[in-house]
C-alpha positions in Angstrom: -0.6 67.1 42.0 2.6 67.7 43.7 4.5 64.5 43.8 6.6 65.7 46.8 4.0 65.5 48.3 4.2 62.5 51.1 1.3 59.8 51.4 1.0 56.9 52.8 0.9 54.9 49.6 -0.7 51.3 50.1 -1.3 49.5 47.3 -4.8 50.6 46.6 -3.8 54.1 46.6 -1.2 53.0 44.1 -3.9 51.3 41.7 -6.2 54.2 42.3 -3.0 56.7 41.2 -3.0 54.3 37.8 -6.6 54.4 37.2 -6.7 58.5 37.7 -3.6 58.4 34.9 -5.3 55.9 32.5 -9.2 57.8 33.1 -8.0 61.5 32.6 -5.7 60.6 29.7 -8.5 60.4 27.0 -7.2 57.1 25.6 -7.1 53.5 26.2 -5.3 52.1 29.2 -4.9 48.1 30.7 -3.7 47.6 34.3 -3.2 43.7 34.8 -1.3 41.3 37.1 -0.2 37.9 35.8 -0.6 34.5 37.2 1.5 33.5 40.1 3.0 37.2 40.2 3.1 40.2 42.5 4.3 42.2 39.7 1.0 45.1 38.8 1.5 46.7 35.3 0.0 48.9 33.1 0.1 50.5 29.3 -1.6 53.6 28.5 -2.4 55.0 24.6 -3.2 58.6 24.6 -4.7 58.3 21.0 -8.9 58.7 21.5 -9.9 56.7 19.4 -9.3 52.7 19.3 -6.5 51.1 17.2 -6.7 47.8 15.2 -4.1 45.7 14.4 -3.6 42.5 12.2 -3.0 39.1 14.4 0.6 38.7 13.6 2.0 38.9 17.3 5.7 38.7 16.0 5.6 42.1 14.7 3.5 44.1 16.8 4.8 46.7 19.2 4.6 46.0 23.1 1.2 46.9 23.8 -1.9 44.8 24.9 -4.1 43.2 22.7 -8.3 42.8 22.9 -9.9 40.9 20.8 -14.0 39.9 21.1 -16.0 36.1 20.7 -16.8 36.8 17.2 -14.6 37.4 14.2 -14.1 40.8 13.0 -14.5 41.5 9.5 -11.2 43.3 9.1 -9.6 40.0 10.8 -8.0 42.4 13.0 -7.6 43.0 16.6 -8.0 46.2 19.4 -4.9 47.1 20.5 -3.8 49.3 23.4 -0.1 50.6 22.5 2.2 51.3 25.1 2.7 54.4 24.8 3.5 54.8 28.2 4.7 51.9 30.6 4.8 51.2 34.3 5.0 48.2 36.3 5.9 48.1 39.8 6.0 44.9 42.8 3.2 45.0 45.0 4.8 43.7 47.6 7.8 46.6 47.9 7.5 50.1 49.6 6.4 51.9 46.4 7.0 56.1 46.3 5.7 58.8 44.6 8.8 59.8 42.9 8.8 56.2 41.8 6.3 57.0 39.3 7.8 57.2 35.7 8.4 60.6 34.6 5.4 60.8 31.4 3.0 59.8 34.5 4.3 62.8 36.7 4.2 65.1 34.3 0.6 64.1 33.8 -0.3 64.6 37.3 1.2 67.4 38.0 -1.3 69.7 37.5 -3.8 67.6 38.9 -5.6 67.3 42.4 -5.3 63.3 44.0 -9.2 62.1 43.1 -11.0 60.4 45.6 -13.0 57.5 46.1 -15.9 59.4 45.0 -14.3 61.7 42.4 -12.7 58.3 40.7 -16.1 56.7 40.7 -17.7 59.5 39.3 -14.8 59.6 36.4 -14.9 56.3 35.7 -19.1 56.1 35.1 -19.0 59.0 33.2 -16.6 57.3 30.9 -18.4 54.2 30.9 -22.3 55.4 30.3 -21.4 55.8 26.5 -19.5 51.7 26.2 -21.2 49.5 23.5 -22.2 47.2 25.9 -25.1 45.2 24.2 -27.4 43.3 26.3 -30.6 41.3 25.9 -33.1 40.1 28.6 -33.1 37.2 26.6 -29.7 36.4 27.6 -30.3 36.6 31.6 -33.6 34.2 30.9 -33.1 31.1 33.2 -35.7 29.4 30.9 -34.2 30.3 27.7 -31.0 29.2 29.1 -32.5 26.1 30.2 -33.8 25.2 26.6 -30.3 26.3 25.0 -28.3 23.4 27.0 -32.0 21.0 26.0 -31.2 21.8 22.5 -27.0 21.1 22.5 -27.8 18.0 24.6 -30.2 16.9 21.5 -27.7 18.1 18.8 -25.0 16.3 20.7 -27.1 12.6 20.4 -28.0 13.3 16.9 -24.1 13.6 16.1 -24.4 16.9 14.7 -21.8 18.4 17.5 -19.4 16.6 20.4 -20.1 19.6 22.8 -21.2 23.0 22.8 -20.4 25.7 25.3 -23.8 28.4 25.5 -23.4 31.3 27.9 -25.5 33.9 29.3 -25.3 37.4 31.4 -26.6 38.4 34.8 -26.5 42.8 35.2 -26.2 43.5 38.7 -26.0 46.9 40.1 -23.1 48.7 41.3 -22.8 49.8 44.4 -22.6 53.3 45.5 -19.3 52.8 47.9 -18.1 51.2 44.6 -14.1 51.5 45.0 -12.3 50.1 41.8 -8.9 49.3 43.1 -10.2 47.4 46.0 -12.1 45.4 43.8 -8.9 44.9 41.9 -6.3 44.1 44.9 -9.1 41.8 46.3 -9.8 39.9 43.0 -5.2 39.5 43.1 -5.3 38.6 46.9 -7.9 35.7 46.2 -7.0 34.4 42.5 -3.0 33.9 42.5 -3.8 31.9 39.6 -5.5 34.1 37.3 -5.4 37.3 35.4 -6.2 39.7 36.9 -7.4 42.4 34.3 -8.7 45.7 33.5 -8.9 47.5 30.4 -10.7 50.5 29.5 -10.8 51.6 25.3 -13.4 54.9 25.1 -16.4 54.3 23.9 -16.2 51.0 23.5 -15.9 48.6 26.3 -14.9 49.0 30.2 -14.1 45.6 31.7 -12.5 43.7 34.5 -11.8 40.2 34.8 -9.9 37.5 36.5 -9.0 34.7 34.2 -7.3 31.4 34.7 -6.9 30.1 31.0 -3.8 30.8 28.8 -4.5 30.8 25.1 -1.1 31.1 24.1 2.2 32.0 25.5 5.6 33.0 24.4 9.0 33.9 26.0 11.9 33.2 24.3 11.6 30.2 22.4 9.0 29.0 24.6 5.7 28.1 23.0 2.5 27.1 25.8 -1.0 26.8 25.7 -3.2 24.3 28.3 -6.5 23.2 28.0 -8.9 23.8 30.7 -12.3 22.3 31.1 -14.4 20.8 34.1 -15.5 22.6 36.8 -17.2 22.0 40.3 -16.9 24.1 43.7 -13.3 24.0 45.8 -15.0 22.1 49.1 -13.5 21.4 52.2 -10.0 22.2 53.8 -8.2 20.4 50.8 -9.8 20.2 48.3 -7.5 19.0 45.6 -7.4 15.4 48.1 -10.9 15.3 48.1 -11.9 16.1 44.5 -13.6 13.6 42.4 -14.2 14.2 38.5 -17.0 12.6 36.8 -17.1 11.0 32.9 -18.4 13.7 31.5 -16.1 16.4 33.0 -13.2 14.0 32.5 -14.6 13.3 28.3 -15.2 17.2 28.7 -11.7 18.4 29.2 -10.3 15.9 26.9 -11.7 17.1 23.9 -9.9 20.6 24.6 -6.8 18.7 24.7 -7.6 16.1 21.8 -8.5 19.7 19.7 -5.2 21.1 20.6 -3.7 18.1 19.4 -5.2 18.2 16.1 -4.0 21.9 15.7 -0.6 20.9 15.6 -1.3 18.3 13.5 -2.8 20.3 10.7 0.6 22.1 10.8 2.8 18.9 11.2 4.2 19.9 14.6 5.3 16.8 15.9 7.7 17.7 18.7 5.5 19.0 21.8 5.7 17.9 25.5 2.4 17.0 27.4 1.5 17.2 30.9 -1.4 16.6 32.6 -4.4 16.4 33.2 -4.8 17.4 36.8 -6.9 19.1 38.6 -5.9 22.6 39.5 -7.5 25.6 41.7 -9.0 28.9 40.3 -10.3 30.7 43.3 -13.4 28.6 44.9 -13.0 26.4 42.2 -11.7 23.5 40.1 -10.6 22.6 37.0 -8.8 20.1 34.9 -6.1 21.1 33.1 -3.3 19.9 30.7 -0.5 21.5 29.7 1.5 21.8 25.9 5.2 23.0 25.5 7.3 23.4 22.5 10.9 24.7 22.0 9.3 27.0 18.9 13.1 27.3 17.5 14.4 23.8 17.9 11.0 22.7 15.7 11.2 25.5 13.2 8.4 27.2 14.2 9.5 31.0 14.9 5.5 32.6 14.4 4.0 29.7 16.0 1.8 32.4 18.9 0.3 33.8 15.6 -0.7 30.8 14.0 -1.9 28.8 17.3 -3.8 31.7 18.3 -5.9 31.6 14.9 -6.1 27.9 15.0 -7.1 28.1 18.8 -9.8 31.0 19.0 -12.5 30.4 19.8 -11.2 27.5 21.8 -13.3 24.4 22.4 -13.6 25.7 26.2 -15.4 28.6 25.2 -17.1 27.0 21.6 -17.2 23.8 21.3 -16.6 20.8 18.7 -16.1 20.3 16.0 -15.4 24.4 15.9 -17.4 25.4 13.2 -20.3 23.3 13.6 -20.7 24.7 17.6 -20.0 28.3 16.5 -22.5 28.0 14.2 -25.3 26.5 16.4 -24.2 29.4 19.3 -24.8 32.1 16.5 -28.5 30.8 15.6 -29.6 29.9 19.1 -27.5 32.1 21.9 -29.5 35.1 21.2 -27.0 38.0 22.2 -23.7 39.1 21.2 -20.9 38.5 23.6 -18.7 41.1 22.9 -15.4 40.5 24.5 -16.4 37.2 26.7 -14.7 34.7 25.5 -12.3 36.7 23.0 -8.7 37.4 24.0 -6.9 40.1 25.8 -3.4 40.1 27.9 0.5 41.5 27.1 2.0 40.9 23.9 5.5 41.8 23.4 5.9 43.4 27.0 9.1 42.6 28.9 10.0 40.1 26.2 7.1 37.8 26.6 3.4 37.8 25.3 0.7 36.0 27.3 -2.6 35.8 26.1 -5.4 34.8 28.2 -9.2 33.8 27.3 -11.0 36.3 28.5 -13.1 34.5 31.1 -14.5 35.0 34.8 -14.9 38.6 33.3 -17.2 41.5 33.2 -18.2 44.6 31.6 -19.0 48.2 32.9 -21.5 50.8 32.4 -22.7 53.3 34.1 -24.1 52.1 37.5 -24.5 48.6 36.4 -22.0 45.4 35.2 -22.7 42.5 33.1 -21.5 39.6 34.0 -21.0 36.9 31.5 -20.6 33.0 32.3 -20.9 29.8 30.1 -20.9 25.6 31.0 -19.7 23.2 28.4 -23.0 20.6 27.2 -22.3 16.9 26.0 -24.7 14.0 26.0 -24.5 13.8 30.0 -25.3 18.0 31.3 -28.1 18.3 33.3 -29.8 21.8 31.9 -30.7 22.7 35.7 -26.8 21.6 36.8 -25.3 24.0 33.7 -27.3 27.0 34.9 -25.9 26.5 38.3 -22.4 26.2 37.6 -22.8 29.8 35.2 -24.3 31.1 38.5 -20.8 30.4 40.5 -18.9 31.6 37.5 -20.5 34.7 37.6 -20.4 34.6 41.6 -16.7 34.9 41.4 -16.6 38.6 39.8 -19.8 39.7 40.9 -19.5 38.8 44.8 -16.4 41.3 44.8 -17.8 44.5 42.6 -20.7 44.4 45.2 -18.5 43.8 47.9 -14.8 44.2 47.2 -13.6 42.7 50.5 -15.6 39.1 49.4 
């Protein structure tokens, strides 16, 4: 590509420039934009195949960090090194000799793909992903009977809530355009990561998440907990909102289990905020917020150890942890792959920020699975928790299908 060249660069040109670099590279890239940012970034590893890492964030490299629902034997991690690094402001003129110089050299002999080409590239690469799916898992019925059975196990004391989740595949369209799909998904969730990541022959997804597992910058230790949800309604809908008991006893327990994390480690010192109720696209949650001055408590490492006490959180698991996990693992049916693991910067720009990976989905071929869950306690309504997993799925799946949603 000649980058004298002079085009009208909007900012899905821009995105689609990224994704070329990242899906001709023959390694693992990650484009995201954080919460209540305009700044876009990305890291690219060359290396084909996937690197793991231990979860010690301190010591890691600047890179961005994957990790799925389930454990990993090796207790480790995928990691996407940044090799290569660019970030630039979506809302400034952007250039093509603004483009680092590892990215022009990589374009340089290359022809500007489009629409169709990139499309192309980018289900090739998929059609190989280890993206496991069972119709069991888009059942309404079984779904139906896995929220009858954590409502039971919930009045028998055996668990204080349970999260189940389930997938809907929808197909792709064939005007698909990525980085649409992308600047829309940042245009209409100002809140939430927006996020994609694509490791080679493993996974492709996208996402847009609103939950922070942990965060670091500085000294600066946060984490929220974010339960609760119902539809935005209305011209204002944080004046109009209304929670019920069991949303309200819902998000509590996140918070109450957060509590009892630092606890076990004898952190004392933390401030609390919240809850209140907070927008995520079309809809609502309650959400409290935990900060800690990490140096002025002693606790230098505390993003490492959080993030192992956290995952899986509550939101995404249930309680007590162990006891939820285990009655997911015998009942859910289907492996969840990275839903509800952990991805987002660590060590980039001074500052890690690690999301849940939520509101997500994964890509293959022609197709994407979308992946939703809705936290069960004594008062869910099975036919209620299947609708509110159909609005969570709405949220990603309304703009792959039609990106200006």
């Amino acid at each position: 590509m000649n980058t004298e060249v002079s085009y009208n660069h909007t900012q899905t040109e821009i995105i689609q420039l990224l994704l070329q670099l990242g899906l001709t590279s023959g390694g693992s890239f990650a484009i995201w934009r954080k919460p209540k940012s305009k700044k876009l970034e990305m890291v690219l590893d060359e290396t084909a195949s996937p690197q793991k890492v231990a979860l010690s964030l301190e010591e890691l490299p600047p890179g961005f960090i994957v990790h799925p629902f389930a454990d990993q034997e090796d207790k480790k991690a995928y990691y996407i090194k940044a090799n290569r690094y660019f970030s630039f402001e979506l809302d400034q003129e952007f250039k093509p000799e603004d483009l680092p110089e590892w990215a022009k050299i990589q374009l340089e002999d290359q022809q500007k793909l489009n629409d169709a080409e990139l499309r192309k590239l980018l289900f090739d690469q998929t059609i190989n992903n280890k993206i496991i799916t069972s119709g069991i898992s888009e059942d309404k019925s079984h779904f139906l009977q896995l929220v009858e059975r954590g409502i039971e196990a919930v009045k028998e004391n055996k668990l204080e809530k349970v999260v189940p989740a389930r997938t809907k595949t929808i197909d792709i369209p064939e005007d698909f355009n990525l980085a649409c799909t992308l600047l829309s998904l940042m245009n209409s969730y100002p809140n939430a990561l927006i996020n994609f990541f694509h490791i080679p022959h493993l996974g492709t997804w996208m996402g847009a998440s609103p939950e922070v597992l942990i965060e670091t910058k500085g000294d600066i230790f946060y984490t929220m907990s974010l339960a609760g949800t119902q539809k935005a309604t209305g011209d204002n809908p944080l004046k109009s909102v209304a929670w019920t008991q069991k949303e309200i006893e819902e998000q509590a327990l996140v918070s109450r289990y957060i509590v009892s994390c630092f606890k076990k480690i004898r952190l004392r010192e933390y401030e609390e905020h919240g809850p209140k109720t907070v927008v995520a696209g079309d809809l609502l949650h309650l959400k409290t917020d935990f900060r800690i001055d990490m140096e002025a408590t002693g606790f230098p490492e505390l993003g490492s150890i959080m993030l192992n006490l956290l995952h899986p959180t509550s939101a995404v698991c249930g309680m007590p942890r162990k006891e939820a996990h285990d009655f997911l693992q015998e009942y859910e049916d289907f492996d969840r792959s990275f839903y509800a693991g952990f991805l987002g910067p660590v060590n980039v720009q001074g500052q890690t920020s690690v999301f849940v990976n939520l509101r997500t989905a994964a890509l293959f071929s022609n197709k994407a699975v979308l992946y939703s869950g809705a936290g069960v306690t004594e008062d869910s309504v099975p036919e209620k928790e299947w609708e509110e997993t159909e609005y969570k799925c709405e949220i990603i799946g309304k703009f792959i299908q039609n990106p200006t949603a």
